[in-house]
C-alpha positions as CSV (number, residue, x, y, z in Angstrom):
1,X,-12.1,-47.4,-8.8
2,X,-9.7,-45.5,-6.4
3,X,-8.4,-43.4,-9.1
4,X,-11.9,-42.5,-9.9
5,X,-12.7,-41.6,-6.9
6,X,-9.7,-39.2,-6.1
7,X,-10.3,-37.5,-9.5
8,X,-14.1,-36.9,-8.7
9,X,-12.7,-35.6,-5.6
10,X,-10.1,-33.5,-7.2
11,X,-12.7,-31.9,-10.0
12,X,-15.1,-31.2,-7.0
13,X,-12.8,-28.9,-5.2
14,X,-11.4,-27.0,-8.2
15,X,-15.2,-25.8,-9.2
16,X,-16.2,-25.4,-5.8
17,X,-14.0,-22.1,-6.6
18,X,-15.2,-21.7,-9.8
19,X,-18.6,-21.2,-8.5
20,X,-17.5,-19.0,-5.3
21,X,-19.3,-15.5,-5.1
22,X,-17.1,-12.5,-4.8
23,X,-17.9,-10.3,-2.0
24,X,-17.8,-6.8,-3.5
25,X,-16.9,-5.0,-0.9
26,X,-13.7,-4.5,1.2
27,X,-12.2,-2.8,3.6
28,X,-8.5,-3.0,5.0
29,X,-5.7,-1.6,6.7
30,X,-1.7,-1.8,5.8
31,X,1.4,-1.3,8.1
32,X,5.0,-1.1,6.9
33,X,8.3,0.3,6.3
34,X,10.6,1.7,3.9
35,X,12.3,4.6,2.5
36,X,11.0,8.2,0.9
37,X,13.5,10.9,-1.3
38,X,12.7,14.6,-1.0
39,X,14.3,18.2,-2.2
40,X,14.6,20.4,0.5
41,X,15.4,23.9,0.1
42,X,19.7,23.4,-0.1
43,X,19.4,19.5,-0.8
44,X,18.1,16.3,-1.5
45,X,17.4,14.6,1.4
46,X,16.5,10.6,1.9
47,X,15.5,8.6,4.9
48,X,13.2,6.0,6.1
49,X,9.8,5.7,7.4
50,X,6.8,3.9,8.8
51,X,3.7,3.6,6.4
52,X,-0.1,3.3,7.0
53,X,-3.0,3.4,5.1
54,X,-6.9,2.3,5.6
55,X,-8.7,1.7,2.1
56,X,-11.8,0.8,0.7
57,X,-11.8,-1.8,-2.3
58,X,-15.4,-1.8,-4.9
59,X,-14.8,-5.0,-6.9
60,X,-16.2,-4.2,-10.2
61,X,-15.4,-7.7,-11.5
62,X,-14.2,-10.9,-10.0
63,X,-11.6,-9.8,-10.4
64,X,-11.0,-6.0,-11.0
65,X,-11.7,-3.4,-8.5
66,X,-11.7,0.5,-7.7
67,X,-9.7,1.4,-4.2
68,X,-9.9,4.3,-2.4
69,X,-7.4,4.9,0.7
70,X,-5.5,7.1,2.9
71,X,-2.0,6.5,3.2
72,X,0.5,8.7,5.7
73,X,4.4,8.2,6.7
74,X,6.3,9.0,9.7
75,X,10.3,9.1,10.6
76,X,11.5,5.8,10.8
77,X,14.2,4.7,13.5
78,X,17.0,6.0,11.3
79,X,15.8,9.2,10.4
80,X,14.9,10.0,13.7
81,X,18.1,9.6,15.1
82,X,19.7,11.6,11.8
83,X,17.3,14.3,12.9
84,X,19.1,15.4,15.9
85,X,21.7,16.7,13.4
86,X,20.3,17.3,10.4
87,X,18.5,20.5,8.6
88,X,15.4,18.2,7.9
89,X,13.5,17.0,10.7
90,X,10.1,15.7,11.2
91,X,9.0,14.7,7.4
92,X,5.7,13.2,7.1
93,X,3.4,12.9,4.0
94,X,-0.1,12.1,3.7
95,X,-3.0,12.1,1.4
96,X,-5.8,10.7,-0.4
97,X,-5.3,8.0,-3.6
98,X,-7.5,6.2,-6.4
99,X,-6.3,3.1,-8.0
100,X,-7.2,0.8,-10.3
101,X,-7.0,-3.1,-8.7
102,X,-6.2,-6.1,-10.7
103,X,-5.8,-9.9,-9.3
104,X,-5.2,-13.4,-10.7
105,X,-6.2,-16.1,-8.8
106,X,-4.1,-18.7,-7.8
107,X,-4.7,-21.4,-5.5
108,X,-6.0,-22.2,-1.9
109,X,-7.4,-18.7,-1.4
110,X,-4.1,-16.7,-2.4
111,X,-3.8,-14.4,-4.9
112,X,-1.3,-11.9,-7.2
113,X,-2.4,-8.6,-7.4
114,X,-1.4,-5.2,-8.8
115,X,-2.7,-1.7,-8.0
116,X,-2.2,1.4,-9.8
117,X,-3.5,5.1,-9.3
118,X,-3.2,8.9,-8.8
119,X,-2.1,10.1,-5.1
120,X,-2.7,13.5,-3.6
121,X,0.0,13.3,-0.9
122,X,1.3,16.3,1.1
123,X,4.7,16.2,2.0
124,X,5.7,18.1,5.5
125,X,9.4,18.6,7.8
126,X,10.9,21.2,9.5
127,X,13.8,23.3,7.7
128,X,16.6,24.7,10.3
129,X,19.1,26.8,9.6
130,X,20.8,29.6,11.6
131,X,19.2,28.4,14.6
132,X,16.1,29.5,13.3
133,X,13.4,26.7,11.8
134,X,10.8,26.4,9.1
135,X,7.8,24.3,9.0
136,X,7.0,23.3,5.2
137,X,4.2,21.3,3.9
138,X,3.0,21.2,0.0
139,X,0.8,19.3,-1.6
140,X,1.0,17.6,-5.4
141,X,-0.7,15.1,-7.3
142,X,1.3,12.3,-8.1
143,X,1.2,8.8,-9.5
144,X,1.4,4.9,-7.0
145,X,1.9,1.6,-8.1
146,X,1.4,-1.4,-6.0
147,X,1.6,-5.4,-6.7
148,X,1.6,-8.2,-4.1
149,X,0.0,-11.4,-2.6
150,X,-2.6,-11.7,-1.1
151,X,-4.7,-15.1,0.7
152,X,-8.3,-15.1,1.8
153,X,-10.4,-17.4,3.6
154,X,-14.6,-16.4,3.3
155,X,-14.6,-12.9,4.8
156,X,-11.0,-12.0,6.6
157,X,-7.8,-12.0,4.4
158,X,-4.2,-11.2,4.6
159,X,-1.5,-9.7,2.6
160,X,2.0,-8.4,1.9
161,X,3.0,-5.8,-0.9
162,X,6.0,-3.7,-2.3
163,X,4.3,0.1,-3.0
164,X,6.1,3.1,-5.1
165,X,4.8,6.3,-5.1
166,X,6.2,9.5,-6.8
167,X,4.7,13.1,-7.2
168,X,6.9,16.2,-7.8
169,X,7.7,16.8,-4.5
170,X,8.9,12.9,-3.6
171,X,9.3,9.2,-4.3
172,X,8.1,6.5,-1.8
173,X,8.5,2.8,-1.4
174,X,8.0,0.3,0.9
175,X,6.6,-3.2,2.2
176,X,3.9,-3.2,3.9
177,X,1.8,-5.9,5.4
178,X,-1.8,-5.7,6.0
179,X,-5.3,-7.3,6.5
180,X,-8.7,-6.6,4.7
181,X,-12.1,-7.7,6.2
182,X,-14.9,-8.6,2.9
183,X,-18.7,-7.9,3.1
């Protein structure tokens, strides 16, 4: 009788998440860190720097989604203490993206995901040489890839996630941590 029981109980709970709806819309913001690679006019130039995006998630499919965001990067704590004697100073990028959005369940409300898409980031810093400085910014389409974990509970959710991104003028990646409100 007890082992009844506890296996009625256990078969309940699986399908209560079987029969869950999917909210299909989302909307969240991620904060993180890492490091960005860039040419500048005499040299290739690396440092670090602090992400953020906001984005809006469509889920298509349970489990498959379109994701539109805005993502921009700042000096991190190393490059701005570099820049007080470096050529570069002041890189930033920003931009618009589109991406794909794929998850597989697992259990208790968490999740693996993966995201993939086409960015159009502009990358800008300040050239000086000679005492004299430039300001450059250019903009190029380029390509981001994202995967992650993610855990929900109804409509608020969490998550943490490693990102790449690489157009022609740079290559980005980071972790970033962030939270995403369903409706």
């Amino acid at each position: 009788m007890r082992y009844s029981f506890i296996s009625t109980l256990i078969l309940t709970i699986f399908s209560l998440s079987a029969n869950a709806t999917t909210n299909k819309h989302i909307i969240g913001t991620n904060i993180g860190y890492g490091g960005v690679n860039y040419g500048a006019p005499t040299s290739e130039e690396s440092g670090d720097m602090f992400l953020g995006e906001i984005y809006y998630r469509y889920m298509t499919m349970h489990n498959f989604g379109i994701e539109a965001g805005y993502k921009g990067a700042i000096d991190g704590i190393g490059s701005a203490i570099v820049n007080q004697i470096s050529q570069i100073s002041d890189a930033s990028f920003s931009g618009l993206r589109l991406s794909g959005y794929g998850s597989y369940p697992l259990s208790s409300g968490f999740e693996l995901y993966g995201k993939a898409g086409v960015t159009y980031y502009t990358l800008e810093y300040t050239y000086k040489v000679n005492d004299q400085t430039k300001n450059i910014d250019h903009a190029t389409i380029g390509g981001e890839v994202a995967g992650g974990i993610g855990w929900s509970y109804r409509y608020f959710g969490l998550n943490v996630e490693y990102v790449y991104s690489k157009n022609s003028d740079f290559d980005s990646s980071g972790l970033m941590f962030g939270a995403q409100f369903r409706f």
